[in-house]
N, C-alpha and C positions, 0 to 999 in steps of 0.2 A: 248301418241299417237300424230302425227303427225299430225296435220290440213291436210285435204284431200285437192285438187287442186277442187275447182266448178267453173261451167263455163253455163253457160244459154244457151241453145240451143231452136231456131227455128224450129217446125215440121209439120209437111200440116194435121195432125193426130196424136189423142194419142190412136186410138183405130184401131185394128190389128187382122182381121179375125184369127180365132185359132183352131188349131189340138187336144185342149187339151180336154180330154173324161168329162170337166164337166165346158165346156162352148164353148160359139158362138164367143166371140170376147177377147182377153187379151187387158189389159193398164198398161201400167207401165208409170207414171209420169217422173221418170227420167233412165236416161244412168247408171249402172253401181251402187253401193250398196255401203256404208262406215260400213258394219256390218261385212265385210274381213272375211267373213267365208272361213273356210282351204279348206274343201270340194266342193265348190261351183259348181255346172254343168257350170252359167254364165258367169264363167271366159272366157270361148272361146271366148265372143263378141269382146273381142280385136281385133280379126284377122280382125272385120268388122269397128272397129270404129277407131283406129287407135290410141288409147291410149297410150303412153309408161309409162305407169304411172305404176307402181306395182295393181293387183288386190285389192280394197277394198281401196285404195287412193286417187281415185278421182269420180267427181260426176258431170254428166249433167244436168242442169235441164228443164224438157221440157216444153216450152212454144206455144199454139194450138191456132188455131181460135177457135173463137165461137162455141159450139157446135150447129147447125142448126135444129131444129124441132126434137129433142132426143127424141121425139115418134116414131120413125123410128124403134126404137129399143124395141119397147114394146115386152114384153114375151121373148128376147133374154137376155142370161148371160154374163153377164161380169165380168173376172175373174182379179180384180186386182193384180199382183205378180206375173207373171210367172218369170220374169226376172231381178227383183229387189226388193226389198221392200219399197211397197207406204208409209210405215211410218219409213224410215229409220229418223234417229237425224235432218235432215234438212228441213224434212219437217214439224216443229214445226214453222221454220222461214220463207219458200220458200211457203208452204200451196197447194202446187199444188194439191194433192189428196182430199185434201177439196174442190177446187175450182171445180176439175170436180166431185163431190157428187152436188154439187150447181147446178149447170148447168144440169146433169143430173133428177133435182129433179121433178117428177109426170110423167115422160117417162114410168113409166110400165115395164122399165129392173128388169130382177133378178142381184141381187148383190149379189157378193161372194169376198170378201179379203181374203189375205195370207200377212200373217205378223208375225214377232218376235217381237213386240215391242206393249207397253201397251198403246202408243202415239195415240191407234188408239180409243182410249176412250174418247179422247178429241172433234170426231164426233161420237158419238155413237144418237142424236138431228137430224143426218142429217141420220145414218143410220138407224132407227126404222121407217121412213117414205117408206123407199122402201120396200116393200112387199115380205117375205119368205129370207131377207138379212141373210148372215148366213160370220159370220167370222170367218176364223183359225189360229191356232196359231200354229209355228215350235217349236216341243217339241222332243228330240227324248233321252233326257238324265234330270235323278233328280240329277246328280250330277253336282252341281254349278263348280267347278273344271276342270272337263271334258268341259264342256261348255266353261267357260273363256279359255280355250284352243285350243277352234274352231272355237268361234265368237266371235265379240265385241257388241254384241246387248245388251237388257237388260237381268235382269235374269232370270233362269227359275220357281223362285218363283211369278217375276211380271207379268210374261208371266199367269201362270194359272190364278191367281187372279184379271187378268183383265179378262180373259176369266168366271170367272165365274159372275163377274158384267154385261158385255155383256147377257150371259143367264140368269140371274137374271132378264134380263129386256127385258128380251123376245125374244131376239135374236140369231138364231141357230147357235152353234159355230158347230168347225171341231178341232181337236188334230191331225196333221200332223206329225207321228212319224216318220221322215224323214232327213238326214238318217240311217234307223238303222245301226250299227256299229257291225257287228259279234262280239259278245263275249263281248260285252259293253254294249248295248244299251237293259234296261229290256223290255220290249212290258209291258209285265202284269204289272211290278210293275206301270208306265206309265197311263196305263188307268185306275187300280185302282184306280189311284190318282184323276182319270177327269170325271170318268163316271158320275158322277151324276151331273155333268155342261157342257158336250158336248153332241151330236146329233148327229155325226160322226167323226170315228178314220178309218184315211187313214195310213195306212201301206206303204213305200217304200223303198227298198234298196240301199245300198250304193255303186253306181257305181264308178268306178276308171277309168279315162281316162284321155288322154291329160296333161296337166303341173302339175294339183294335183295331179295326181296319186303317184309323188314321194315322195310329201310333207308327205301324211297318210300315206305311208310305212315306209318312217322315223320315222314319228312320232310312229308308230305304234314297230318298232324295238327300239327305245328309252323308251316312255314309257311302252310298254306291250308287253316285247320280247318273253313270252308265246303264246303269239296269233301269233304269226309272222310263223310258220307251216299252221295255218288257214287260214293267210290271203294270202300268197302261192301258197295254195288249189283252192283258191277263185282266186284272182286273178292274177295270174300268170297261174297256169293249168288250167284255166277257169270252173271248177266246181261249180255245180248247187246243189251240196246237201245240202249244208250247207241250204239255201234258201227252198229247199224243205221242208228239218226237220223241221224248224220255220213255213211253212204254218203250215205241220200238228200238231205242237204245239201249235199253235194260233186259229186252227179252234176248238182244243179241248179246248182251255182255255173259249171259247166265248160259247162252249156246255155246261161248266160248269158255267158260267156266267150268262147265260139265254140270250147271248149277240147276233144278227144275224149275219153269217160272209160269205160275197162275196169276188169275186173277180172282179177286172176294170168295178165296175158297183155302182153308188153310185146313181140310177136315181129314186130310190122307196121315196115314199114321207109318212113321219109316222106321226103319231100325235106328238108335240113335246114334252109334256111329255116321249114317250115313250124310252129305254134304244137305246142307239145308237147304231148303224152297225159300224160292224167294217169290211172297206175295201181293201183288199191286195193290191197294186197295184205293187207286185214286177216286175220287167225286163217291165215296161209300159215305151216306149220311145218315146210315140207321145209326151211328155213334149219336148225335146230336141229338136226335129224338130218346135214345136210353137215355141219356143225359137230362134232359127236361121232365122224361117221365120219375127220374132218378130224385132231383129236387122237389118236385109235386106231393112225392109219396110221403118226404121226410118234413114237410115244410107247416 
């Protein structure tokens, strides 16, 4: 792999009022991701940031004032990850999502991370101090293969296994099975695997737009030219069935599970023993839109 282009950037803020249904404010420490997932919704921010760099090549790192009296933000969520991952590989050197745990530390926010990488264990000291902190992990495939196929992050074996140290020690995770991948991606086999170390499984589909959308088709006519009728259906004739059948398959798996299953609503609060909800969030596009208002503010 190719050393990514990073470059340090200047910002008046790393925290960005947010549209997103399971927080008040998004942070993303840096510009742009080196985990060069195929699928990525993020890729668009080029149009704002002026990269010509190929997606998943290069990397901003942002640099904030001081955060001011972070009691401001008591009882408000802050959802790291909407638009890149706080523990992408650089930030083992660069520390930026550690610094702002630091700075944020006895404010009285709820914390929530989103991450593929098991880097995020290395503050796990900083996160047990925030109260109801709950971290998730993007899972959406057990096949190691599939994966190395669509992202460069770690595996999906390091991925659970930090996730279950994290809940080991008290800390509520989230299984982000996102995104599922029509005729690829098992849901059951998935949370089989998690439930007894997560607290919530978000459910989301695999949207196709803009510059990746021909990347997965390809890919999708190269490796899995069976599926290539379905994904067609999907996404060329724009049908919704496919999507429908998996709810009503999913809301039966979690009946026979004992498992609770909503939909764009993940706000009930359980004991944390208790087996995790599992939440739909198919065709949910307030993600997209925090995302754009996300690049706008920082750009």
């Amino acid at each position: 792999m190719t050393e990514p282009v990073i470059k340090e950037l200047q910002v008046k803020s790393v925290l960005t009022k947010s549209n997103l249904p399971v927080s008040d404010y998004s942070v993303n420490p840096y510009v742009g991701c080196t985990h060069a997932c195929k699928y990525c919704y993020a890729s668009f921010m080029k149009r704002f940031t002026n990269h010509p760099e190929e997606w998943g090549t290069f990397l901003d790192v942002k640099y904030w004032p001081e955060i001011q009296n972070p009691q401001k933000y008591c009882g408000k969520e802050l959802f790291f990850g909407s638009v890149t991952d706080p523990y992408n590989p650089q930030e083992e050197t660069y520390r930026r999502a550690r610094s702002l745990l630091e700075q944020l530390q006895g404010s009285g926010i709820k914390l929530s991370i989103q991450t593929k990488s098991d880097l995020v264990l290395r503050d796990i000291d900083l996160i047990k101090t925030f109260p109801d902190a709950r971290v998730g992990f993007s899972i959406n495939t057990l096949d190691e293969d599939f994966k190395n196929d669509m992202d460069q992050a770690v595996s999906i074996e390091r991925r659970i296994a930090a996730m279950k140290v994290l809940h080991d020690a008290g800390i509520r995770t989230t299984c982000f099975i996102s995104p599922i991948f029509p005729g690829i991606t098992d849901c059951e086999a998935i949370i089989d695997r998690v439930k007894d170390q997560c607290n919530l499984v978000w459910l989301e589909n695999l949207n196709l737009r803009g510059s990746y959308k021909g990347v997965i088709m390809q890919y999708i006519r190269e490796k899995h030219p069976d599926l290539m009728p379905l994904y067609e259906e999907i996404y060329t004739q724009g049908s919704r069935l496919y999507w429908e059948a998996l709810d009503a398959k999913m809301r039966a798996y979690a009946e026979r599970a004992g498992l609770p299953y909503v939909r764009n609503d993940d706000s009930m609060q359980r004991p944390f023993d208790a087996p995790p909800v599992i939440v739909n969030f198919f065709y949910h596009e307030e993600i997209k839109k925090s995302a754009r208002s996300e690049v706008k503010g920082h750009a």
